[in-house]
C-alpha positions, -999 to +999 in steps of 0.1 A: +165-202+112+167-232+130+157-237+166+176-252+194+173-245+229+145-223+230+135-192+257+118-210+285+107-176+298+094-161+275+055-151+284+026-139+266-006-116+279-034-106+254-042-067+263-078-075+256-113-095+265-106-130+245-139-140+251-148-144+216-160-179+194-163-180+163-168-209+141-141-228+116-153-208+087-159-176+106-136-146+114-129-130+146-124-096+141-095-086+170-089-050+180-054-034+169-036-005+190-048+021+164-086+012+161-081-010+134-092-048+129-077-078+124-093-108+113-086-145+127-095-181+125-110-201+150-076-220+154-054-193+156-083-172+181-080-207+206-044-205+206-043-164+217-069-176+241-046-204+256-012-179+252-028-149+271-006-153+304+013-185+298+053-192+292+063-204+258+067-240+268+037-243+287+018-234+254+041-259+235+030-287+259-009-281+254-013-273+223+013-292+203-007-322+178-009-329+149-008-304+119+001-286+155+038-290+158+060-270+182+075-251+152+040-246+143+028-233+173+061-213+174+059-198+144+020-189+150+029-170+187+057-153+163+027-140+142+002-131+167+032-115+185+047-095+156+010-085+147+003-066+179-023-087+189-001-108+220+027-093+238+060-107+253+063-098+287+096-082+293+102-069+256+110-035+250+108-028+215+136+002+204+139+023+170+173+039+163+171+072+161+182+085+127+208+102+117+203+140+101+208+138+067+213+166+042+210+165+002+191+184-028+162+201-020+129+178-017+097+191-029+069+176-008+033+180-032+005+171-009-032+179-024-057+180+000-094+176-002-118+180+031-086+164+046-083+189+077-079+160+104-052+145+087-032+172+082-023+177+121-002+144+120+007+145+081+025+179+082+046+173+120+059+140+106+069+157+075+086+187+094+105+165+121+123+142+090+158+135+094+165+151+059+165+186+061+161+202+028+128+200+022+096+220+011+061+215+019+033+227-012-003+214-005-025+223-031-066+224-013-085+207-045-115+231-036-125+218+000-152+226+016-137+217+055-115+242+059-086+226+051-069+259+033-081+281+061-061+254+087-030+255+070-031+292+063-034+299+098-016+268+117+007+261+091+028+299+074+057+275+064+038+258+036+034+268+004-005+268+001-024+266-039-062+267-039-081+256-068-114+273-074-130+241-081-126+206-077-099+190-102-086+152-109-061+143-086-034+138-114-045+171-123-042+187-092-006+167-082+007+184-115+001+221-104+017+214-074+047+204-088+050+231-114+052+251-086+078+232-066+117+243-067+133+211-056+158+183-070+129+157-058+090+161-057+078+135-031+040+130-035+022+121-008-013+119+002-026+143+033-038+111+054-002+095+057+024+095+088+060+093+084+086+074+100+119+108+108+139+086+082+116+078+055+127+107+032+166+101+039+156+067+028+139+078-002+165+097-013+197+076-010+177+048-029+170+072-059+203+085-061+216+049-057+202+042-096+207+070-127+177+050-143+156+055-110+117+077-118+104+068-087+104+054-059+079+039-035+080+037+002+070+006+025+033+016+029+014-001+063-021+001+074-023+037+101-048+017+117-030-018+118+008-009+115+023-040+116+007-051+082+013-044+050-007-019+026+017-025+003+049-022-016+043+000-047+017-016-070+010-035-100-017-036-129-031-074-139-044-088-175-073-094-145-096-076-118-084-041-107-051-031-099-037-039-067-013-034-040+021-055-041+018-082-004-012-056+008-024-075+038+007-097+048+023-097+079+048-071+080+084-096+092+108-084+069+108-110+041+101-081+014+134-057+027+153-072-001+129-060-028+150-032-047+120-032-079+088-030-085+064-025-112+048+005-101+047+031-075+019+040-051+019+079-051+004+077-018+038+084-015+061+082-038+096+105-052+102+115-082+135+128-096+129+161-116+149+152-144+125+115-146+095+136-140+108+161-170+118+133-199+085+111-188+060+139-188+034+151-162+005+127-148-020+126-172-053+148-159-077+126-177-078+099-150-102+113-131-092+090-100-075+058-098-046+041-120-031+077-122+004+064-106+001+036-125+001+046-159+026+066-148+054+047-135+043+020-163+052+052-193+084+052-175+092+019-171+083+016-208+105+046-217+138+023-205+130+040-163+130+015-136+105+020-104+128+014-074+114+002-038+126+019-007+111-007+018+134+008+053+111+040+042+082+033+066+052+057+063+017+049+073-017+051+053-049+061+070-073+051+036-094+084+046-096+071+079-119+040+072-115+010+086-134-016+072-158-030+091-156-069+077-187-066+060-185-074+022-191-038+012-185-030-029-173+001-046-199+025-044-210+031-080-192+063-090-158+049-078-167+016-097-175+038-128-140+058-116-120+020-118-134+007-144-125+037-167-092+042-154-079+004-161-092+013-200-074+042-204-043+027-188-042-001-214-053+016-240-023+045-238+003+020-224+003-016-238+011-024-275-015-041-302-008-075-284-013-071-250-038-048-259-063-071-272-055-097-244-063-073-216-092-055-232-113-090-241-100-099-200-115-067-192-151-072-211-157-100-199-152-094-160-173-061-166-204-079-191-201-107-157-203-078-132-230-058-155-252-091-158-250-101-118-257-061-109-288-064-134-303-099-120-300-084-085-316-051-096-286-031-083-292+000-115-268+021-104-239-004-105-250-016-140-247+020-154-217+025-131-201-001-158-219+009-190-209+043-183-174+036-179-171+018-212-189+048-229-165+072-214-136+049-229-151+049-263-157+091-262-123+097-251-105+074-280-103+104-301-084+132-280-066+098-266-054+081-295-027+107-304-012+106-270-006+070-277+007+068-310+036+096-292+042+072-263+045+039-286+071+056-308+093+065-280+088+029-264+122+006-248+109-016-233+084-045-251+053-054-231+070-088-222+097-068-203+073-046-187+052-073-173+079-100-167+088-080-133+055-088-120+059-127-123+053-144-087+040-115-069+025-122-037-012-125-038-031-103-012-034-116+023-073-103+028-103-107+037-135-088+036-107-059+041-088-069+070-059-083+072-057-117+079-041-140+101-048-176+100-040-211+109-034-222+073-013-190+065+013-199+097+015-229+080+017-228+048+030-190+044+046-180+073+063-209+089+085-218+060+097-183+057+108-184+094+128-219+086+143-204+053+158-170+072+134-147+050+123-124+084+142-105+107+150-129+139+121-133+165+123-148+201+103-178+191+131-194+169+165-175+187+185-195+210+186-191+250+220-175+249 
């Protein structure tokens, strides 16, 4: 979009104390309006500083120089704007409200565990959705909050499952959906909010493709909405799996995404006659990579994993917000990860890619294992030998589930991988979302001059 004559009105106020410093290589870690964090440069922090109660121009005129140039600075209000963290004077942001929509019945599978704060703001969303067919089963994976007790009473309308004891969360998802009656089983976890017409959009998208076995919503940050936690997910040769543009600036630029190479089942919808041909969620993944190797054995089996980003729901995380502090997996979820990316290559990817990702895989973890021992950190080093020994136990009860899913295999590995090519890399740090002067640069600015976000007052002519 290029600029001509541009809003000489248009004002900025910060809704907070500015009086922060940090240094170049330091963060500042800015409030959002849902208790959440966002972390900035030094540059970008002068520049919110400057904006706080000053017209566009004004701004232009003092801090235009240099790498600083007006569609710099421009594009940089546009981010610090869009991110919640400066406000336009005089803008009234406005939804649409959605139109009600009616189709086959939706099957809404939402397993809880100690997740009784959550449910108070998952379940209204769900139950004020423009789409109107829908069913509610939550299935309490033996919580010890109350969480059963709450929706029992506050909550007759849903279809409630206890578990004696606590299950994996594949395994727990699948009895929930053997009990569900609909055409669509949208899984979702309990600390999510919806936007009314996330499920209408849901649905029109999966009907939109016969090939369709899921499809993923547009997932932000509950405590910093207007970035991304991602847009369905995707597993690497490399590190742990990770969510597709988690941490970038929600503008737009991904609404054209129609595929991706995995869903999040944070929330995700299945068709019933996908979930039927590909199979349940397989219960040995005791946390982690479940949707994965999922939507991966679908993909494989000829399914594609469609993207539904106008479906807007909001992830909580459990409710943490990280602090900015380097913290690590504690050692049961590292020995949780680490298992789960073994078991999804060893059941999904052929001799090939097999030995490519496993040797990957051995060395990050003999790395990891070596740095935990030199530092004395026992727990992590066990966390990874532990995971490696589950692996190797499991190979026989695993192996024949394999050699089934290889002989019904469409799709070679290149195929299944190719979509992935030129992902965005995550936009993070210690965390947090990020925002800084390099990324307006480099990142953002050119996708405001090539059109690739929806239109901001920064680059709209004064009509």
């Amino acid at each position: 979009m290029k600029p001509t004559q541009f809003l000489p009105m248009l004002k900025y106020q910060a809704l907070f104390d500015l009086n922060l410093k940090v240094s170049h290589q330091e963060r500042a870690l800015l409030p959002t309006s849902e208790a959440g964090k966002v972390a900035l440069d030094a540059k970008l922090l002068s520049l919110l500083q400057l904006a706080s109660g000053r017209e566009l121009n004004e701004i232009l005129d003092s801090f235009a120089g240099g790498e600083a140039t007006p569609d710099a600075v421009r594009a940089a209000l546009a981010c610090l704007a869009e991110a919640g963290l400066l406000t336009r004077l005089g803008e009234t942001p406005t939804r649409p409200t959605p139109q009600p929509a009616v189709g086959p019945l939706v099957s809404a599978v939402i397993v809880t565990y100690n997740s009784q704060e959550w449910l108070g703001e998952c379940l209204p969303s769900l139950f004020s959705q423009s789409y109107s067919e829908l069913e509610v089963i939550a299935v309490d994976n033996a919580s010890s909050d109350g969480s059963a007790d709450w929706l029992k009473m506050n909550c007759p309308q849903v279809r409630l499952l206890r578990l004696d004891r606590a299950q994996s969360l594949a395994y727990a998802i699948n009895q929930g959906v053997a009990l569900a009656k609909g055409t669509y089983f949208l899984l979702l976890n309990p600390d999510v909010r919806l936007q009314p017409d996330a499920i209408a959009h849901m649905v029109a998208t999966a009907q939109d493709d016969p090939s369709c076995a899921a499809v993923t919503a547009k997932l932000k940050f509950w405590w910093a909405p207007a970035f991304l936690n991602g847009l369905g997910n995707r597993v690497e040769a490399f590190s742990w799996g990770t969510d597709n543009a988690v941490g970038h600036l929600d503008l737009g630029q991904f609404d054209s995404w129609c595929e991706v190479p995995s869903a999040c089942f944070a929330a995700a919808l299945i068709p019933r006659a996908a979930w039927d041909r590909v199979g349940p969620l397989d219960s040995g993944f005791p946390l982690y990579y479940e949707d994965s190797e999922w939507s991966y054995r679908a993909r494989l089996l000829g399914y594609t994993v469609r993207a539904a980003p106008q479906a807007v729901i909001y992830h909580a995380f459990g409710g943490r917000v990280p602090s900015g502090a380097e913290d690590g997996l504690t050692p049961r979820k590292l020995r949780q990860v680490a298992y789960g990316r073994l078991r999804f290559a060893t059941k999904i990817l052929s001799q090939t890619f097999l030995r490519r990702f496993l040797r990957n895989y051995l060395r990050e973890d003999c790395r990891n294992f070596s740095r935990a021992l030199r530092r004395r950190e026992w727990a992590t080093a066990r966390a990874y030998l532990s995971a490696w020994w589950d692996s190797v136990r499991g190979l026989p009860a695993l192996m024949p589930e394999r050699r089934a899913l290889q002989a019904r295999r469409a799709r070679s590995d290149e195929e299944l991988f190719e979509l992935q090519q030129g992902m965005p890399a995550p936009l993070m740090w210690h965390g947090l979302p990020e925002l800084t002067w390099d990324l307006v640069l480099h990142h953002y600015l050119p996708l405001f001059h090539a059109g690739k976000t929806r239109p901001v007052p920064e680059f709209q002519s004064d009509l």
